[in-house]
N, C-alpha and C positions, 0 to 999 in steps of 0.2 A: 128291436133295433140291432142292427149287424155291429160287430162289436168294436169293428176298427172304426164306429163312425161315435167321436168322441162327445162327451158333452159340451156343454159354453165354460161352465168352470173349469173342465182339463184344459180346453183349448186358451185359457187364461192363463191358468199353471204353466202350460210349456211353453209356450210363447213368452213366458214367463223368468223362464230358463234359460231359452236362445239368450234374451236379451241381455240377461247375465254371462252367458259366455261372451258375445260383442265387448263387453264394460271389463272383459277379464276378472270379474268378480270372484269365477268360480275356475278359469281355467287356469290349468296345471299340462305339465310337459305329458303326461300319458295321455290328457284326453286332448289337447291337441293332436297328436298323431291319429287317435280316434276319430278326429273329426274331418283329419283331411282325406285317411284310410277310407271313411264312409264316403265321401263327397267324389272323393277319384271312383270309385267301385273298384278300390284293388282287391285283387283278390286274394285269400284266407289260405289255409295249407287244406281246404278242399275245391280248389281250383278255380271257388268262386266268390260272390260278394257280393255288395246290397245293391250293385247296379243288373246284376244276373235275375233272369226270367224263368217263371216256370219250366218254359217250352226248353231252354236252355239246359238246364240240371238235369234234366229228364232223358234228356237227348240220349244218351250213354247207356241207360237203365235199360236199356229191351235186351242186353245181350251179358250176362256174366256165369262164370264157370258154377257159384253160389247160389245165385241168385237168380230162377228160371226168369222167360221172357214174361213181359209183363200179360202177353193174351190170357197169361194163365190163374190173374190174380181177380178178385174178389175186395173191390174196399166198398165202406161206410165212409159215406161225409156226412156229417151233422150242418148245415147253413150254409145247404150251397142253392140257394136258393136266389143268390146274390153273392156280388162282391167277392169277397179272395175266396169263399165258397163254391163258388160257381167255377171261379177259374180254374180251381184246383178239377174240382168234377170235368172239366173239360179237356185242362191234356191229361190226365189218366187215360179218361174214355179214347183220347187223342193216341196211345201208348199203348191202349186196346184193354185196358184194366175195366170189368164187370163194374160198375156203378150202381151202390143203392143208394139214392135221395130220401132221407127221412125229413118230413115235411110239415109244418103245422099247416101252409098254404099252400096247397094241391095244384092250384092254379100257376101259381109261380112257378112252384116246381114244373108243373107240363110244359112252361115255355121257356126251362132253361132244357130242360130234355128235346124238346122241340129243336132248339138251337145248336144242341152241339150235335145232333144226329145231320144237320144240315152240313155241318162240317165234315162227320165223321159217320157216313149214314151205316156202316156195321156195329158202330157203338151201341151196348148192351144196357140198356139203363133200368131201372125197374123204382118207382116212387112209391113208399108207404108212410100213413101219417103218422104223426108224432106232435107231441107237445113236449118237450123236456123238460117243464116245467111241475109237472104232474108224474108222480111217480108210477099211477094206475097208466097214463098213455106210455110209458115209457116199456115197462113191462106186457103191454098190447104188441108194440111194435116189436117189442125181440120174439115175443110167441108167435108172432107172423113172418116173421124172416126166420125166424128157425125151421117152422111148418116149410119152410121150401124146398129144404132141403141142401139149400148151396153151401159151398166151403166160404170160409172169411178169413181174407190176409190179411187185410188192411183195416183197421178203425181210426176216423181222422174225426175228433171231439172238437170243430172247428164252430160252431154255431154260438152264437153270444149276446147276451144284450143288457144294455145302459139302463136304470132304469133312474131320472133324473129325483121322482117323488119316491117316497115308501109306496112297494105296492107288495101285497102277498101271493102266494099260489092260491091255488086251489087244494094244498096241505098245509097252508096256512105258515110258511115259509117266504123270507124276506124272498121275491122275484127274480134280484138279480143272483143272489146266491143258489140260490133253487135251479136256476137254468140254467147259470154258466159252471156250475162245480157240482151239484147234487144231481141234477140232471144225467150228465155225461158220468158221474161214477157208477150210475145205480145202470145205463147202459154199455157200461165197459164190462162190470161184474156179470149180466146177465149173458154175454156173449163172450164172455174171455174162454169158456170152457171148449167153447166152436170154435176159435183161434188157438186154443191148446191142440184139440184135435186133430184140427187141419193142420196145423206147421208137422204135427208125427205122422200123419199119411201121406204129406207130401215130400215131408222135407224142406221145405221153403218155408224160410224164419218169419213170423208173425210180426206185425210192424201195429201197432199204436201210436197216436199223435196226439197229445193234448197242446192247445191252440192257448198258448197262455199271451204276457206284454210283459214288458220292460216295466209297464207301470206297476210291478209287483214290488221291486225295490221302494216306493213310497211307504210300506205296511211297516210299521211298530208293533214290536214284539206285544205290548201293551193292550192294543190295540184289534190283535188276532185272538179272537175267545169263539169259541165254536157256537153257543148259546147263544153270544149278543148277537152273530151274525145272523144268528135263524130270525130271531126278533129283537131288533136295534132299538137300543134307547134313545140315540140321539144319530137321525139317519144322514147320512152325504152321501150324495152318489157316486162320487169320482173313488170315494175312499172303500163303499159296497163294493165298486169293481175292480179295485186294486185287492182288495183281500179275495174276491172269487179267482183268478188272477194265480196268487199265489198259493192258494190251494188247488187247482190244475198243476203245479210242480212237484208240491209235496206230496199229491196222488202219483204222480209217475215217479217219484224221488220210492217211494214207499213200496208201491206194486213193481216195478221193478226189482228191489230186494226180493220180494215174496217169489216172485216168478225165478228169478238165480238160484236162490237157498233154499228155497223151500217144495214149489213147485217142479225146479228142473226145467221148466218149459223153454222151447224153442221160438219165444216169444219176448220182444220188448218191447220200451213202453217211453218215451221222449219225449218235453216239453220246446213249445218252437215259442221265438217272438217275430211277427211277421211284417214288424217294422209300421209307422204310422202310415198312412193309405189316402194317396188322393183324393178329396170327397170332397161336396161342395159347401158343405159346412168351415173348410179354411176360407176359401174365395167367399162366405159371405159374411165371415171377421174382418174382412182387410179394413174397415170402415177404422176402426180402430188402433192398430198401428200403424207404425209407416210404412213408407214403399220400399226403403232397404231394406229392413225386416221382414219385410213378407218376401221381400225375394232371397233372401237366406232361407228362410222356414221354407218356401216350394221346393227349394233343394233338396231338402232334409227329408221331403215327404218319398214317401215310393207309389208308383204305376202298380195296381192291381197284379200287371202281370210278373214284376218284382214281388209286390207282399205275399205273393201263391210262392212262389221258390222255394222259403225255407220248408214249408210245410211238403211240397212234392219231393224235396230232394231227401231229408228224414224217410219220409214214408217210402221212398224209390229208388234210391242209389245205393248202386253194392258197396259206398264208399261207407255207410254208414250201419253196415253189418255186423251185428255180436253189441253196437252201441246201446245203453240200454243207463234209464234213470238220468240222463244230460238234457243239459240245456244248451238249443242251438239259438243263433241271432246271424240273420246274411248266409244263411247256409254253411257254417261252420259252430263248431261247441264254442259256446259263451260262460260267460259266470254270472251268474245268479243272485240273490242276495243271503247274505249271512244265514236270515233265518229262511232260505228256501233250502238251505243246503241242510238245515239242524236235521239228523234223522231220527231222533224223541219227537219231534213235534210231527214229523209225518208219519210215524207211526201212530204217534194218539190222535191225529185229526182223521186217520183211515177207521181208525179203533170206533171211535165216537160216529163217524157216519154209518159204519159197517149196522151199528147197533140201532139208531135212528133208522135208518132202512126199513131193518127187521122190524123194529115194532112197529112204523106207520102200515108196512104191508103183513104184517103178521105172518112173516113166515123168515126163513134164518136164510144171509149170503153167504157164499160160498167161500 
């Protein structure tokens, strides 16, 4: 399941919320201004906002003194196989950016490649599978993209899914934490040395994206144990995906560091919130609340081609160059929660994966 497409309990939660802003239960003079800032799409001190499109942010990106033309660039999308996925893969390839689709369904993938070539018939696109869920697929697909030989600028860790039951991998790891956080670290790590590389022979800074949500602020300090997440004693799924969530920040909050202090790399590493995504799981709640409510909440929602923004303009704009361990919301730096910012806890949550890695695959990360 694409990650912006929520379950019945979140979509209870937040609708949840609206209705307590309505009752002024919970609203205060800052998030009003939040609310109306969101709702006008004014724009942010990066010239843009939650009503700004992909296509939009992007516009600017083919030409900077920094930052060569995008013909020249090389990204990974993880889940673009759909939805802000897709979209994101489409104005890249639109901007003239190489595209690799990593894929668990090869099918899919052919007909979003199919479709944006119809748009953009020079676009360069190349699909290899994947499961991110499985740490042997994961390490398949970077041995096969590495075998090609191509430079990588760009990795966008955009692929995600809900899982509403306990389910496991195939390493015997809770599903949604295994895909949306173990998944994308164990292919950052294998391909971050191709993006060390490439940013020193070309020159042109290295851009990572991790595809996190706002629902990360729900996690209790209490409540984030590395071990319960692999195997939960007592499972919710809204709360599974809030915690994989917040660990997508604390990775970039962490490797960040490493990549500044330690590495030197010409490489950074940023977590996006791409805003909740029009899908038809709201229109098939409406039975349930009223008709004011649901027409406040379709406001609140964003166009596909809004939820791809913040993720294109991070990964594309010279406006966000040298940026590096931030979190963005609307296409400009946001704040995060308390404990996304702690850098003990993203240091030991990278510590404790690094190591889990190593011994399910039996051999050390770098």
């Amino acid at each position: 399941m694409e990650y912006h497409k929520v379950s019945e309990s979140l979509i209870y939660t937040w609708f949840s919320t609206i209705a307590s802003v309505l009752q002024f239960k919970v609203l205060s003079c800052a998030l009003m201004k939040a609310i109306i800032k969101y709702l006008a799409g004014l724009a942010g001190p990066s010239g843009y906002g939650s009503k700004s499109t992909a296509e939009q942010v992007t516009r600017d990106c083919s030409s900077s003194s920094t930052f060569l033309p995008s013909s020249h660039l090389t990204a990974i999308i993880t889940g673009a196989t759909s939805g802000i996925g897709a979209e994101t893969a489409r104005v890249l390839a639109k901007r003239g950016v190489r595209i690799i689709i990593p894929a668990r369904n090869l099918k899919k993938a052919a007909l979003v490649k199919e479709n944006i070539q119809k748009e953009s018939p020079e676009a360069d696109i190349t699909i290899l599978e994947i499961d991110l869920s499985s740490f042997a697929s994961v390490k398949r697909f970077c041995t096969e993209f590495l075998s090609l030989g191509l430079p990588l600028h760009i990795l966008i860790n955009n692929a995600g899914k809900f899982s509403q039951n306990l389910e496991f991998s195939e390493d015997k790891i809770e599903m949604t934490f295994a895909t949306n956080y173990l998944g994308h670290f164990l292919l950052t790590e294998m391909l971050l040395e191709r993006m060390v590389e490439t940013a020193a022979e070309t020159g042109i800074e290295g851009r990572i994206v991790n595809v996190s949500s706002v629902i990360h602020n729900w996690v209790k300090r209490d409540d984030f144990s590395f071990y319960h997440m692999l195997n939960p004693r007592n499972y919710n799924g809204t709360r599974a995906y809030a915690q994989s969530k917040l660990a997508n920040i604390l990775h970039a909050r962490e490797l960040a560091r490493q990549l500044k202090q330690e590495r030197k790399a010409n490489v950074t590493i940023n977590a996006v919130h791409p805003g909740i995504v029009k899908t038809g799981i709201i229109r098939d709640h409406k039975g349930f609340i009223t008709e004011s409510l649901y027409f406040v909440a379709s406001k609140l929602l964003k166009s596909i081609a809004q939820g791809a923004a913040t993720t294109c303009y991070v990964a594309l704009s010279p406006k966000t160059e040298g940026m590096s361990g931030k979190y963005f919301s609307d296409c400009n730096e946001s704040h995060s929660s308390n404990l996304a910012n702690d850098e003990a806890e993203a240091h030991e949550l990278c510590k404790l994966t690094r190591s889990l890695i190593s011994r399910r695959l039996q051999q050390p990360l770098a």
